[in-house]
C-alpha positions as CSV (number, residue, x, y, z in Angstrom):
1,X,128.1,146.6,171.3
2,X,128.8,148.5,168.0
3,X,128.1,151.7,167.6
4,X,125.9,152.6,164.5
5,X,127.5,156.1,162.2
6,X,125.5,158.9,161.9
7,X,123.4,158.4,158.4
8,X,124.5,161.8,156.8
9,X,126.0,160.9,153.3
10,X,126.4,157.4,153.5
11,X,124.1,154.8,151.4
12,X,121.9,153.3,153.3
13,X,121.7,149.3,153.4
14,X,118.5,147.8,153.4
15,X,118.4,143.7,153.3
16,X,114.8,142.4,152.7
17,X,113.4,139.2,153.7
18,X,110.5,137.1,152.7
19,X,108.8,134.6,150.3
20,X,106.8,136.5,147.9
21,X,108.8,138.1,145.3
22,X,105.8,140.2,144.1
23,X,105.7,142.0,147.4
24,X,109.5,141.9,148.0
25,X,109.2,144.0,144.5
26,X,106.9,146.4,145.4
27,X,109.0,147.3,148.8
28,X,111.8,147.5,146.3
29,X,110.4,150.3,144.4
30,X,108.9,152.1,147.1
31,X,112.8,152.1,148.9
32,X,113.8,153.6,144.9
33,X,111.0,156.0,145.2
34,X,113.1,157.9,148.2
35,X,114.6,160.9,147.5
36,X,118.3,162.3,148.4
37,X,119.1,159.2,149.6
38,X,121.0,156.4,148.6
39,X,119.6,153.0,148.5
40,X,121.3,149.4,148.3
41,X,119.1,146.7,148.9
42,X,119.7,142.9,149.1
43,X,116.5,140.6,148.9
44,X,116.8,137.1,150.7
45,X,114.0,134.6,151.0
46,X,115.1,132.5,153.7
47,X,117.7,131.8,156.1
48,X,120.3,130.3,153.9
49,X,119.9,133.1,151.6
50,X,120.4,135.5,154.8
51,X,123.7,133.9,155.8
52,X,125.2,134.1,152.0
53,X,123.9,137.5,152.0
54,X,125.5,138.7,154.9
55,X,128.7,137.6,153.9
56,X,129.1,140.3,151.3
57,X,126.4,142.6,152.2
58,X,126.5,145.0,155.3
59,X,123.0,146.3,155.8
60,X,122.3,148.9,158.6
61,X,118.6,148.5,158.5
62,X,116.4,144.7,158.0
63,X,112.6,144.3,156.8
64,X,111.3,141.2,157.0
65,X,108.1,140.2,155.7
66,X,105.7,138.0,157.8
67,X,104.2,136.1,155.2
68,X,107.1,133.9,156.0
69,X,104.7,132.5,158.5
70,X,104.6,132.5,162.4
71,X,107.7,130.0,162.9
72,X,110.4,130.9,160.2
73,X,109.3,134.3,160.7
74,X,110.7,134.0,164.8
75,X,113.6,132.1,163.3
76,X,114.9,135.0,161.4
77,X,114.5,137.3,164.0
78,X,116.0,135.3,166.2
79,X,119.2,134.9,164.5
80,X,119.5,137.8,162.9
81,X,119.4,139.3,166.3
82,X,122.0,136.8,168.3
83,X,124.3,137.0,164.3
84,X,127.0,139.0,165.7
85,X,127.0,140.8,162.3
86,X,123.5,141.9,162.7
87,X,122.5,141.7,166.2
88,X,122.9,145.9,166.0
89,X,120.6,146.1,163.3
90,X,117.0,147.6,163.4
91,X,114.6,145.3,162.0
92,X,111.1,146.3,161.0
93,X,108.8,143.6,160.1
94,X,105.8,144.1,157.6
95,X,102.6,142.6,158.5
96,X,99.6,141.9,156.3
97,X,96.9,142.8,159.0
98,X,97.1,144.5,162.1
99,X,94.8,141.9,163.5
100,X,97.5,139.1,163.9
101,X,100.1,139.0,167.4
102,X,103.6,140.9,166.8
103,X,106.0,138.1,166.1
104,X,109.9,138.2,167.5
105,X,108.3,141.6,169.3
106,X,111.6,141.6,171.3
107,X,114.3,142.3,168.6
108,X,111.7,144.0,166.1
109,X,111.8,147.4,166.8
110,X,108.9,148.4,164.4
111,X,106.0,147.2,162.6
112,X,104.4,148.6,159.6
113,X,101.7,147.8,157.3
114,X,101.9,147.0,153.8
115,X,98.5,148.1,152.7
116,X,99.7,151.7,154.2
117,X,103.2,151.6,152.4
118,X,104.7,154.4,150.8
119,X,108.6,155.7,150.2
120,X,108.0,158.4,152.6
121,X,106.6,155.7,155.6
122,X,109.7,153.5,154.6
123,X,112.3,156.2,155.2
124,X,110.7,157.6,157.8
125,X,110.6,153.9,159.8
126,X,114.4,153.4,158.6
127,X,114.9,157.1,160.1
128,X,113.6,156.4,163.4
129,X,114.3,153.2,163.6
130,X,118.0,154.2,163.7
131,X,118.1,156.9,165.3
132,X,116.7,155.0,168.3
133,X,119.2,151.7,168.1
134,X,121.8,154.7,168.3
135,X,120.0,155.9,171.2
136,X,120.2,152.7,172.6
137,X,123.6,152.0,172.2
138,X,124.6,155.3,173.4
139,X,122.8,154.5,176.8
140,X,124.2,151.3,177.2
141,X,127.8,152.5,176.6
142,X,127.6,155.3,179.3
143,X,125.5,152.6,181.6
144,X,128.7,150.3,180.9
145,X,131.0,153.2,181.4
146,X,129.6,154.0,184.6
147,X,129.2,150.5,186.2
148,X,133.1,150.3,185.0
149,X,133.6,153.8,187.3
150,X,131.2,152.7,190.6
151,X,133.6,149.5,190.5
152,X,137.1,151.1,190.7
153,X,135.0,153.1,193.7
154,X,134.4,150.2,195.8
C-alpha cells in the first residue's frame, strides 16, 4: 500500500464525479470557497471520463455524487477502489437524502449531504477523511511489519 504525505503545503486534489453539472458546479465553488488551501479539482461524469482523468490528474481525495444512480454509482466505487492509482484514495459520496441505503459503503469512507453543504463541511470531510486513510495505512504497515518479524521467529 502507498503511503499518503502529510497535507501541510501541498495543493490538494479533489476529482469529482457525477451527472449533473449544475451540482458538480456548486461543489466546485464551495471547494473555491476554502480558505489557505489550495484547490485543484477535475470533474468527470462517468467512468470513461474517470480513466482519461486519471491519466493526468493525481487526486488525493474523490467525491462522487449519487445521482449517478444505484448501479454506476457501485461501479465507480468499485473501480476506483481496486484502480491501483486510486485504490488509496478517500472517497466521500454525496447523497441527496439520508433516507436512501449507503451505496459501495465498503470503500466509501464518508457520506455527506448536499442540502447541508458548505466549504467548511467539505474541508473538514477531506480533512478527516485523510487523516484516517493515513491512519489506516500506518496500521497496516506496522501489522505487515510485524507478521514479517513473528515469521523470521518461527
Amino acid at each position: 500500500m502507498e503511503t499518503i504525505p502529510a497535507q501541510s503545503t501541498q495543493s490538494l486534489n479533489v476529482l469529482l464525479i457525477g451527472n449533473n453539472p449544475i451540482e458538480l458546479s456548486s461543489v466546485l465553488e464551495k471547494l473555491q470557497q476554502v480558505r489557505d488551501k489550495k484547490i485543484i479539482t477535475e470533474i468527470a461524469f462517468d467512468l470513461k471520463s474517470i480513466l482519461e482523468r486519471l491519466m493526468r490528474f493525481d487526486p488525493n481525495f474523490i467525491f462522487i455524487d449519487d445521482n449517478l444512480g444505484n448501479s454506476q454509482l457501485r461501479e465507480t466505487v468499485s473501480t476506483l477502489s481496486h484502480n491501483r492509482k486510486t485504490k488509496d484514495i478517500p472517497i466521500t459520496v454525496l447523497k441527496n437524502s439520508n433516507y436512501h441505503e449507503a451505496i459501495g459503503s465498503g470503500a466509501a469512507l464518508d457520506y455527506l449531504l448536499k442540502q447541508n453543504l458548505s466549504a467548511d463541511a467539505l474541508y473538514n470531510t477531506v480533512k478527516n477523511s485523510l487523516k484516517f486513510r493515513r491512519t489506516q495505512l500506518y496500521l497496516y504497515q506496522a501489522y505487515q511489519k510485524r507478521k514479517k518479524q513473528i515469521g523470521k521467529l518461527v
